[in-house]
C-alpha positions as YAML, in Angstrom:
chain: A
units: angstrom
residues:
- id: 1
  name: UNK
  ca: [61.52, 193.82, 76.08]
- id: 2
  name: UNK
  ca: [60.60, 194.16, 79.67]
- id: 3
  name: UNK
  ca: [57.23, 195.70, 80.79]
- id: 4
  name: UNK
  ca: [58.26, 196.37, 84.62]
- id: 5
  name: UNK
  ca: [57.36, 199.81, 85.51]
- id: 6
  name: UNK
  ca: [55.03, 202.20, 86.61]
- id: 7
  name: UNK
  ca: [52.52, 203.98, 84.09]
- id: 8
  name: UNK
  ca: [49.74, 207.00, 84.94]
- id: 9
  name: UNK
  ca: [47.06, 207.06, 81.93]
- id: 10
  name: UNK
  ca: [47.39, 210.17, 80.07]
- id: 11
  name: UNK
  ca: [43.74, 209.34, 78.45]
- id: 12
  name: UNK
  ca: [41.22, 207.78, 76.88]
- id: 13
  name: UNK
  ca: [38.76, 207.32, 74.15]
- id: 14
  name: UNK
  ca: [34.99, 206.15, 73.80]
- id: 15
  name: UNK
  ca: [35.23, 205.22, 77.30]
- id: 16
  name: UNK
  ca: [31.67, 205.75, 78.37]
- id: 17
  name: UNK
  ca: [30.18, 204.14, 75.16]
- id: 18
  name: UNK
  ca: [32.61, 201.53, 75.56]
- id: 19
  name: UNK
  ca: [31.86, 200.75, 78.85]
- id: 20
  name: UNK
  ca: [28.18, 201.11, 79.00]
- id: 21
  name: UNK
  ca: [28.33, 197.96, 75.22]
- id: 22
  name: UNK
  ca: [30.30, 195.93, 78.19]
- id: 23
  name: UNK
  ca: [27.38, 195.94, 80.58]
- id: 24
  name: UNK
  ca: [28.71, 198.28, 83.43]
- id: 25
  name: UNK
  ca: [26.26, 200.30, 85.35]
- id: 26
  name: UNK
  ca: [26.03, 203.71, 84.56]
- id: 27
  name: UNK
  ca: [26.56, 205.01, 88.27]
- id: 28
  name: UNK
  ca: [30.03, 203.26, 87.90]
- id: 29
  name: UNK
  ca: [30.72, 204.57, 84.64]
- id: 30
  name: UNK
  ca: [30.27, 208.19, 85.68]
- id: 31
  name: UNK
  ca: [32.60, 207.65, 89.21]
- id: 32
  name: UNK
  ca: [35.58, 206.05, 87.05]
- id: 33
  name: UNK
  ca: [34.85, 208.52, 83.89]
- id: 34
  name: UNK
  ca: [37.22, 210.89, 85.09]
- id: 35
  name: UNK
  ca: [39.59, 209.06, 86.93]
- id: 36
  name: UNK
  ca: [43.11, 208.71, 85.84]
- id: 37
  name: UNK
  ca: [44.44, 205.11, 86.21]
- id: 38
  name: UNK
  ca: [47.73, 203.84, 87.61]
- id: 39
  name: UNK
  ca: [49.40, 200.68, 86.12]
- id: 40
  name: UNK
  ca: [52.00, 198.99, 87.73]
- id: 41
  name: UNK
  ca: [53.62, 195.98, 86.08]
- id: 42
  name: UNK
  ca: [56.47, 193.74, 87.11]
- id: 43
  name: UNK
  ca: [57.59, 191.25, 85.19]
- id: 44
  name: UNK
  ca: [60.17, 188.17, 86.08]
- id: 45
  name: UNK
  ca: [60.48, 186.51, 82.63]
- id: 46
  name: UNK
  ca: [56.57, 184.78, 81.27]
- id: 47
  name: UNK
  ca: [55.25, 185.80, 84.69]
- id: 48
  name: UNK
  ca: [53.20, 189.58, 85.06]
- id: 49
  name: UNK
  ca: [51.71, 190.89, 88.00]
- id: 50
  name: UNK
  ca: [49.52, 193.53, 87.37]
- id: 51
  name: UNK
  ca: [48.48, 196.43, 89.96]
- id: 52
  name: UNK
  ca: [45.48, 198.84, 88.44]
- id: 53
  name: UNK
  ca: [44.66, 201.66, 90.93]
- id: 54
  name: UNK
  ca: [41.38, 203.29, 90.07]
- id: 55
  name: UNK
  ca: [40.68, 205.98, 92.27]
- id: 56
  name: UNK
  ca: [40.62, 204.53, 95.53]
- id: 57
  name: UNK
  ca: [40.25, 200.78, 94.15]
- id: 58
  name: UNK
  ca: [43.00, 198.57, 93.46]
- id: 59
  name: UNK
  ca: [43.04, 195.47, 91.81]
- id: 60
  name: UNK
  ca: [45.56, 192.55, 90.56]
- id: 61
  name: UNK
  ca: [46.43, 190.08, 88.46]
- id: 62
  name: UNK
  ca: [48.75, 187.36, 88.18]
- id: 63
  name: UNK
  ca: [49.18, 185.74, 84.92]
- id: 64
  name: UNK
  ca: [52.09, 183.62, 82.94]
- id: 65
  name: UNK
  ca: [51.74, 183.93, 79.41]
- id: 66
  name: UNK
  ca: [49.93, 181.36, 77.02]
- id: 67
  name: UNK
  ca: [48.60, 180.17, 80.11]
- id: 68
  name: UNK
  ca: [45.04, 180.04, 81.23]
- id: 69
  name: UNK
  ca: [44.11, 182.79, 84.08]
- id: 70
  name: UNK
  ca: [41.45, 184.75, 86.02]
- id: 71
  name: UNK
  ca: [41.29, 188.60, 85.25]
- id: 72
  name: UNK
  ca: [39.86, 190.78, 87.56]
- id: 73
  name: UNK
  ca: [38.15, 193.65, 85.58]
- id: 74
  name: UNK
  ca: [35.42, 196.40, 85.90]
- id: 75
  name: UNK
  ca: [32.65, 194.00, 84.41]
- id: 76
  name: UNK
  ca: [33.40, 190.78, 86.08]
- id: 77
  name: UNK
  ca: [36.32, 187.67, 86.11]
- id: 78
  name: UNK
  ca: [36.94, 186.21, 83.29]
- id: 79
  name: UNK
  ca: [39.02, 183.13, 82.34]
- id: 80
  name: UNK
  ca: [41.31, 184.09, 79.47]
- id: 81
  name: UNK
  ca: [45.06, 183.19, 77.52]
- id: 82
  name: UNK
  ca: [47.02, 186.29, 77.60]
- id: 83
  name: UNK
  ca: [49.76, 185.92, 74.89]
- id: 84
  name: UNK
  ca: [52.80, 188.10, 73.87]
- id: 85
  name: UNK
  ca: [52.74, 189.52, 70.50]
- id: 86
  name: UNK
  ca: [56.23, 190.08, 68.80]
- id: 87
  name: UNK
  ca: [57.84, 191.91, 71.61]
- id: 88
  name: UNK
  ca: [55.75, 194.50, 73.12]
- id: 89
  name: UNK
  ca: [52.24, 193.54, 72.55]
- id: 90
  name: UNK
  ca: [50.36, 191.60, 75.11]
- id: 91
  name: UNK
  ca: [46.84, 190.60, 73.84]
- id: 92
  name: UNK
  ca: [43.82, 188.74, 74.94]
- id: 93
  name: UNK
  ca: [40.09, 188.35, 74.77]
- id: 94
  name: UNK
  ca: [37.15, 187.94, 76.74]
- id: 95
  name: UNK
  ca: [33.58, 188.56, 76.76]
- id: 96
  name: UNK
  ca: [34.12, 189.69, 72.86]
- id: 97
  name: UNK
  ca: [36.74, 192.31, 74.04]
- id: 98
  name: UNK
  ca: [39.81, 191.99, 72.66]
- id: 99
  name: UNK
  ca: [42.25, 193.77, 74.43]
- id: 100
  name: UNK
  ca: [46.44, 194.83, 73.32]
- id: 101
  name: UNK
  ca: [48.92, 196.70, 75.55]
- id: 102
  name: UNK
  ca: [51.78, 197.57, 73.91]
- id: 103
  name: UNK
  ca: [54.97, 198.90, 75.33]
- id: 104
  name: UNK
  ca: [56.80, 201.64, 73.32]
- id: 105
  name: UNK
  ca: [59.56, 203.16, 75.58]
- id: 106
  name: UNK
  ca: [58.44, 204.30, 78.22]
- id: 107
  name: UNK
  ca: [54.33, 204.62, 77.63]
- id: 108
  name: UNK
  ca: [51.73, 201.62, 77.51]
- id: 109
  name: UNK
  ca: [48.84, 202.06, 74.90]
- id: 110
  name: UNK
  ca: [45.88, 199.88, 75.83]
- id: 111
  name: UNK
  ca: [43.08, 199.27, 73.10]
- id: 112
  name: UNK
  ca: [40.31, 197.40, 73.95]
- id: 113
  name: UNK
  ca: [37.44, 197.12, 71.74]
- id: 114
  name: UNK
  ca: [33.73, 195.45, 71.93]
- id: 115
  name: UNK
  ca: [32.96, 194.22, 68.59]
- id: 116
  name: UNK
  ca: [29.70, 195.40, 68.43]
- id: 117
  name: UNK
  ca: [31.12, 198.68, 69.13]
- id: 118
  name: UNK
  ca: [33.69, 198.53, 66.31]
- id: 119
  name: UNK
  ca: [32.52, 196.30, 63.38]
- id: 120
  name: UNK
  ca: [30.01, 198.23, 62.44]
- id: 121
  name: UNK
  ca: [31.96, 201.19, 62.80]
- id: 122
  name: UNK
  ca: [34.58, 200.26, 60.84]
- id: 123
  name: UNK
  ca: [32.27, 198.40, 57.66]
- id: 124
  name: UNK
  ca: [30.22, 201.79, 57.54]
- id: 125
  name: UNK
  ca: [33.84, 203.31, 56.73]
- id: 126
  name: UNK
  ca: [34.74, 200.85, 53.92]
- id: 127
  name: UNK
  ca: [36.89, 199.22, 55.65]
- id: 128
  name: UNK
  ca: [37.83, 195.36, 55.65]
- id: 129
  name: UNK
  ca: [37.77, 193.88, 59.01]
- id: 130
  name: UNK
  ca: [39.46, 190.40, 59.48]
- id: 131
  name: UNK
  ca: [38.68, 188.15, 62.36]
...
């Protein structure tokens, strides 16, 4: 499956709590709150090049899969593996975020979670959680 494309976020979830568990100052979290991101992604075989527009700031990455890379994101870069999982799942982790984009058609669904966000959240509904 090929990821190439352009994608507008249609929304999102737990952003500010999210956000403010990662470390990001408040005045940034309320400027990018509301702020509909743009993804474009072009992919030539293991190689992705990511463009995130943000309001007026743009940022990308280059990465190959299951190789090591520098991400550019809101609360720093980060050295991290991004991997494919089956055939529309790109994952990775960093900074305890674990983050999954999955292609289905013609939409992208990113989850990222925090763990200390989560876990708790999920034991307190009786729920295993497997690491």
């Amino acid at each position: 499956m090929n990821f190439t494309g352009k994608y507008q976020q249609q929304s999102q979830e737990n952003y500010e709590p999210f956000m403010k568990a990662a470390g990001v100052p408040a005045d940034v979290i309320q400027k990018t709150k509301d702020v509909k991101m743009m993804l474009e992604i072009v992919q030539n075989g293991k190689h992705f090049k990511l463009i995130m527009s943000v309001g007026p700031k743009v940022t990308q990455n280059e990465f190959t899969l299951g190789e090591e890379c520098e991400l550019d994101t809101v609360m720093g870069k980060f050295k991290t593996v991004v991997k494919l999982e089956g055939e529309n799942k790109l994952v990775t982790s960093f900074k305890n975020i674990k983050s999954v984009t999955e292609l289905n058609g013609d939409t992208i669904i990113n989850v990222s979670w925090f763990s200390e966000l989560w876990l708790p959240e999920l034991e307190r509904e009786g729920q295993q959680v497997e690491e």
